[in-house]
C-alpha positions in Angstrom: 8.9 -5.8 6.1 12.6 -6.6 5.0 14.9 -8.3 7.9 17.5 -6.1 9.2 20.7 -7.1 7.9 22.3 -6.5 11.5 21.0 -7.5 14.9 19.3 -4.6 17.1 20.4 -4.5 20.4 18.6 -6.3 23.2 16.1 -3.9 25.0 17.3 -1.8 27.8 16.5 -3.0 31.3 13.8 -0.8 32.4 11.7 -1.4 29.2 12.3 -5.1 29.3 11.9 -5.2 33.3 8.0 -3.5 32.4 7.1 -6.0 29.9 8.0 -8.4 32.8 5.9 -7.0 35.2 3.1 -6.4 32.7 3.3 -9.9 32.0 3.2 -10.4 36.1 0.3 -9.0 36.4 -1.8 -10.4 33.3 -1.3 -14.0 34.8 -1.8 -13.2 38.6 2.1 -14.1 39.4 4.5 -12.6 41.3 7.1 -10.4 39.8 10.8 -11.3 38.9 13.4 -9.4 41.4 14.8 -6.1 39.8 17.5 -6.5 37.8 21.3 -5.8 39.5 21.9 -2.1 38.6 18.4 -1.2 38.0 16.8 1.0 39.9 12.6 1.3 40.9 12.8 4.9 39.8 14.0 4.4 36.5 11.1 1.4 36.4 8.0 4.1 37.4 10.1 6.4 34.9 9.5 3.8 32.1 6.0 2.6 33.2 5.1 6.1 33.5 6.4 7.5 30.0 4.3 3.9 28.4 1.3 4.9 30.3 1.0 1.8 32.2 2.1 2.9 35.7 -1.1 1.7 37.1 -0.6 -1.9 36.1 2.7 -2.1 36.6 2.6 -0.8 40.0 -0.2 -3.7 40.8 2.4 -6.1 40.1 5.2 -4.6 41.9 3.7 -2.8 44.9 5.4 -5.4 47.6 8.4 -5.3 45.9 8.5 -1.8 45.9 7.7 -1.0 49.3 9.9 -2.8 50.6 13.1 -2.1 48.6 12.5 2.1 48.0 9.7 2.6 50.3 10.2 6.6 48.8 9.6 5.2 45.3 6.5 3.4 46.6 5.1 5.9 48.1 5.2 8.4 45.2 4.1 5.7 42.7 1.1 4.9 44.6 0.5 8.6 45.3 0.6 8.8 41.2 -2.0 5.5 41.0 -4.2 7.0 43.6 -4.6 10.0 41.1 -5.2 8.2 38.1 -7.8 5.8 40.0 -9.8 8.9 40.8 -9.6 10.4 37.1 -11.0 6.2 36.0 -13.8 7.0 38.5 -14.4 10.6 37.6 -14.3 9.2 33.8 -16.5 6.4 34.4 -19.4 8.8 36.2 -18.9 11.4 34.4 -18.7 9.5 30.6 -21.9 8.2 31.8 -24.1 11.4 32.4 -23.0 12.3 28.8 -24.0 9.3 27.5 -27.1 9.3 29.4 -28.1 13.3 28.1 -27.2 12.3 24.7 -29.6 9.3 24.6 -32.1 11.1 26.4 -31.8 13.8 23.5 -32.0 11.2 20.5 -28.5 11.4 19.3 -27.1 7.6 19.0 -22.8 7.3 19.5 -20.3 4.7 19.0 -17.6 4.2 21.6 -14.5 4.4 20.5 -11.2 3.4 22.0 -10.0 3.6 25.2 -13.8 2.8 26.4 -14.1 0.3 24.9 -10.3 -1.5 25.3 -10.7 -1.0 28.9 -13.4 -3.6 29.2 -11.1 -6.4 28.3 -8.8 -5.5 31.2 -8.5 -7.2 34.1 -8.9 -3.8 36.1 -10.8 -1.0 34.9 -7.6 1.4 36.2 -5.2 -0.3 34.3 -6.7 1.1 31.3 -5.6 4.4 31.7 -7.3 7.0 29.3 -6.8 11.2 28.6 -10.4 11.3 27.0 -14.0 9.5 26.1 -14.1 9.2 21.9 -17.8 9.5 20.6 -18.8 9.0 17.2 -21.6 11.6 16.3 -21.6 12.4 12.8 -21.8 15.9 11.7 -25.2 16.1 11.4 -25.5 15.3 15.3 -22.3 17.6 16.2 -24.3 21.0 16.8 -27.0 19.1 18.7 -24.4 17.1 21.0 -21.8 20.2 21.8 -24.7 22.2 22.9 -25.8 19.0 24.9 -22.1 19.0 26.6 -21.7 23.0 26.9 -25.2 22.3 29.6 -23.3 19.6 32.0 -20.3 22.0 31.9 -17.7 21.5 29.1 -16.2 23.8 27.5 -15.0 23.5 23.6 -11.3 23.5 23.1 -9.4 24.6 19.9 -7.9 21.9 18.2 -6.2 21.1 14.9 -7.7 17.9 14.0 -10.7 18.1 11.1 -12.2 14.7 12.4 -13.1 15.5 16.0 -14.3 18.7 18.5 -13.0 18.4 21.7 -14.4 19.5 25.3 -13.0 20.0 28.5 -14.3 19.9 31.7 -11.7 20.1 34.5 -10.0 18.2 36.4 -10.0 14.9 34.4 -12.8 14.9 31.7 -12.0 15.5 28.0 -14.4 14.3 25.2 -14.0 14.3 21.8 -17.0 14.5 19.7 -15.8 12.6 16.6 -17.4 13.2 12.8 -15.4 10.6 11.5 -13.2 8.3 12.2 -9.9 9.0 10.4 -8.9 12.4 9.4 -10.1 14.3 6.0 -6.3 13.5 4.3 -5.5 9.7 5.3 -5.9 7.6 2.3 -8.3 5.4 5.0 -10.8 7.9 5.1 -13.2 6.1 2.1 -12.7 3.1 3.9 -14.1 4.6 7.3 -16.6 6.3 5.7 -19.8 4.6 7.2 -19.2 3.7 10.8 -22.9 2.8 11.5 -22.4 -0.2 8.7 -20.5 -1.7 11.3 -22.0 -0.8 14.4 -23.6 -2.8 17.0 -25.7 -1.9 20.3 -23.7 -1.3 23.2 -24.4 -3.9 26.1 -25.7 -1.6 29.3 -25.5 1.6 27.4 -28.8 2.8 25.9 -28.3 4.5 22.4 -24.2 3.5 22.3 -22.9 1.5 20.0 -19.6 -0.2 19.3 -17.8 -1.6 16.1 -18.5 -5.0 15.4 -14.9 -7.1 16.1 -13.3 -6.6 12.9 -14.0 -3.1 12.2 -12.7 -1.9 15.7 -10.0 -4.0 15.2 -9.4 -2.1 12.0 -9.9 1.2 13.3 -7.8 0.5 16.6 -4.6 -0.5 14.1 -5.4 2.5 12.4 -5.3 5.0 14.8 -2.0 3.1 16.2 -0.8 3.8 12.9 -0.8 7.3 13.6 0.7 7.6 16.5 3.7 5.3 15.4 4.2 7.8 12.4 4.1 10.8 15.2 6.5 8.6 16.7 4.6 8.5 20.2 3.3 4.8 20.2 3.4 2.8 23.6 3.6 -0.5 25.0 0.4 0.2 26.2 -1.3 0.0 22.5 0.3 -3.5 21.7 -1.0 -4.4 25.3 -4.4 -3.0 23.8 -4.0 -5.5 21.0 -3.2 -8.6 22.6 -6.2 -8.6 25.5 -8.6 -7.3 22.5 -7.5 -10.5 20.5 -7.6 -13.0 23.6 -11.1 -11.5 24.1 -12.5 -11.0 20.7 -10.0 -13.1 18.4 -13.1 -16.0 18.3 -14.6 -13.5 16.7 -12.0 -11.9 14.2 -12.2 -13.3 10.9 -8.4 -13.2 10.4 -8.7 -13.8 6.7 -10.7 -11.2 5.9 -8.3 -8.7 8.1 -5.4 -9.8 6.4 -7.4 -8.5 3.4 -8.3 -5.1 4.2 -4.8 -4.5 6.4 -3.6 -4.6 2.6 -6.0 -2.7 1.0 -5.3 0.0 4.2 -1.7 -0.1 3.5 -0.9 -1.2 7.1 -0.3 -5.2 6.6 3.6 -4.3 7.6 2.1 -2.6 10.8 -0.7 -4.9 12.0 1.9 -7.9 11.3 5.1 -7.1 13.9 2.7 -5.8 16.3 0.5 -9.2 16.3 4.0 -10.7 16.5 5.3 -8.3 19.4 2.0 -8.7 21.7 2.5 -12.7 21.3 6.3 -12.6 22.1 5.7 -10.0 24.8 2.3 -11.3 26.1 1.6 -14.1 24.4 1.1 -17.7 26.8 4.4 -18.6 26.1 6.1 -15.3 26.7 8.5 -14.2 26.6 9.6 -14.9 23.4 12.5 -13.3 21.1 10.8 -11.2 18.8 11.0 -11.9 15.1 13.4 -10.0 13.1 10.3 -8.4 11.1 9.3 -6.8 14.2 12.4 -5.1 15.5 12.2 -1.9 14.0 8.4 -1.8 15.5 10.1 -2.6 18.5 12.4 0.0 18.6 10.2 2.4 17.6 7.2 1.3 20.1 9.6 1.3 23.2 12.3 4.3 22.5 10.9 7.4 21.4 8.9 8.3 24.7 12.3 7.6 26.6 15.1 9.2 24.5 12.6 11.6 22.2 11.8 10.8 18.8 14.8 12.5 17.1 17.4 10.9 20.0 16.0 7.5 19.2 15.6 7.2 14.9 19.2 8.4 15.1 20.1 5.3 17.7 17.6 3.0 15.3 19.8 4.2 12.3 23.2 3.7 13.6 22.3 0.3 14.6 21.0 -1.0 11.4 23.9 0.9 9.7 25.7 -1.6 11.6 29.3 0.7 11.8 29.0 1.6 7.9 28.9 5.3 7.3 27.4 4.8 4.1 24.6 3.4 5.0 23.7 5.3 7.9 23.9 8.3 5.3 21.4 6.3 3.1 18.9 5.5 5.8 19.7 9.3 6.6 18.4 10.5 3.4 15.9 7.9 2.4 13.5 7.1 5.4 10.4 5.2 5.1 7.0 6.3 3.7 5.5 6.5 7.3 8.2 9.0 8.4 7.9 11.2 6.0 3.7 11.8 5.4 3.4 13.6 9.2 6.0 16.5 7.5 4.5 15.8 3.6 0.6 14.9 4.1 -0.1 14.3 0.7 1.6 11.2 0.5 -0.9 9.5 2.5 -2.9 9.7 -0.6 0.0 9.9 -3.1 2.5 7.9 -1.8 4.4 7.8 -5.8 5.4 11.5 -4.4 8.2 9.9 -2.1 10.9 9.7 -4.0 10.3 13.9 -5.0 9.9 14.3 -1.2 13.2 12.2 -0.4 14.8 15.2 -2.5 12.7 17.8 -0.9 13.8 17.0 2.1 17.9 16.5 1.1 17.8 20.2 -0.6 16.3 21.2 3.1 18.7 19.4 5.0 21.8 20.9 2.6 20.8 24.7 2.5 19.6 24.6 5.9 20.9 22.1 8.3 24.4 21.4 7.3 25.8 21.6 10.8 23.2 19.3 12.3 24.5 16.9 9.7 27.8 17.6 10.2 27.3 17.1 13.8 25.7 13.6 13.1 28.4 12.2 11.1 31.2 13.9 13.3 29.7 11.8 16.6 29.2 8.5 14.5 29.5 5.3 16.6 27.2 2.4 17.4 24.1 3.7 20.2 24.2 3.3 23.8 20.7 3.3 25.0 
């Protein structure tokens, strides 16, 4: 990635308060004091919105209660809650997996059940659903399997996955691939079982050998960043993978097939944000590669994804109208395949969506542009 030819602004309090207390918690140490002018609702706000209220809170609880006793109480209320849907997950995730064995049908773990063994606390890994590879031979076989403990299917839109429900707190995705059909990773992907490895404790589960969850964990981050709803929590995910499993990461070979996925930009600033943010010698400033990652990581949960690119692009446009109006009509490749999905196979088609999506914005949206020229001035975040 190309350095930014003017300086992003620091991060705002709360966000770089969280990273602090993250960082408390990781190393068993006692928190800094809250900032002067910073308040402990804005922090549960911001540890809330990065789904890491759980850890946070571990860090901060004496702190809290005694400084907003009201805050406290609420916050814990709110980790009481989630420790009962880690439980609930945890029993119920195993009577699926124990039905599914019982019935034949092998699965790989996928994310979140996997990430959360290399936390220090099984809570701290909070998690909306259990992923399950099945293949789609297995998928009739396995929903049927789910619809007899009680789930329910779900209509989604994704063409990789089925979900189930089963309330309160258990969703299950029954994945038949690992990527979707269109994302120019899909031939890559196309084999989990090459790469899969028995589960330790878990009859019939598997798991991704190092590098290929690795892989597929930067992949699927790459998603969310281009729907603009990535957390601090997934470069958490990346730095206590690698501190568990980086003996075991052959980072040559990654460097390779990063390429070949087209995500060597991504998997590069957010290796360089989880060392400066968690890294043994954090904190550290965060290369200038990496502060657009940043920014787009820590933001778009806070302000909403359109409130924060337009921040991001008045601060690179550094006061020049010009360019904000060129980083206005010409974003990046990732921004543009969520509205044009063929260019995750075609990306030579940008430059004929860049027009596209200017004849859009001129028939259609001339006073939204006129508004965002009208109020331009450097962000306030």
């Amino acid at each position: 990635m190309k350095k930014h030819p003017v300086e992003l602004p620091p991060l705002e309090p709360g966000v770089a308060y969280l990273l602090a207390l993250l960082r408390a918690a990781l190393r068993k140490e006692c928190p800094p004091p809250l900032p002067q002018g910073l308040s402990w609702e804005r922090v549960c706000h911001v540890a809330r919105a990065h789904r890491v209220e759980n850890m946070a809170f571990g860090a901060a609880r004496e702190l809290v209660r005694r400084q907003a006793p009201e805050v406290a109480r609420r916050w814990e209320e709110l980790c009481t809650q989630n420790q009962v849907q880690t439980l609930t997950q945890q029993a119920e995730g195993a009577r699926v997996l124990e039905a599914l064995n019982r019935a034949g049908i092998p699965v790989i773990l996928l994310k979140g059940s996997v990430l959360r063994r290399v936390y220090p606390r099984p809570d701290w890994r909070q998690m909306c659903d259990l992923d399950l590879f099945v293949g789609e031979k297995n998928l009739p076989a396995a929903a049927e399997i789910l619809a007899s403990l009680g789930f329910r299917a779900i209509e989604d839109k994704n063409d990789h996955h089925q979900s189930y429900d089963k309330p309160p707190y258990l969703h299950v995705e029954l994945h038949t691939r690992l990527v979707h059909r269109r994302d120019r990773q899909l031939d890559f992907f196309s084999n989990p079982w090459s790469e899969a490895q028995p589960a330790e404790g878990v009859p019939g589960a598997y798991i991704l050998r190092p590098n290929a969850f690795y892989l597929h964990m930067l992949t699927h981050m790459f998603l969310h960043y281009g729907a603009q709803d990535c957390t601090i929590r997934a470069v958490l995910d990346v730095a206590l993978f690698r501190s568990v499993w980086g003996s075991q990461l052959d980072e040559g070979v990654l460097r390779q097939e990063f390429k070949r996925l087209h995500l060597a930009w991504l998997a590069g600033a957010v290796e360089q944000l989880a060392e400066s943010w968690f890294g043994p010698e954090a904190p550290q400033p965060v290369p200038p590669g990496a502060e657009e990652v940043q920014w787009n990581i820590c933001y778009p949960c806070l302000y909403g994804t359109y409130g924060s690119s337009q921040a991001l692009i008045k601060a690179q446009s550094g006061g020049s109208k010009l360019a904000f109006i060129g980083r206005r009509v010409f974003p990046p490749l990732w921004q543009l395949e969520r509205a044009y999905p063929l260019l995750r196979r075609c990306p030579v088609l940008l430059p004929f969506c860049w027009l596209h999506r200017l004849a859009k914005g001129l028939l259609g949206q001339r006073g939204k542009i006129h508004r965002e020229l009208g109020s331009f001035r450097p962000p306030k975040l």
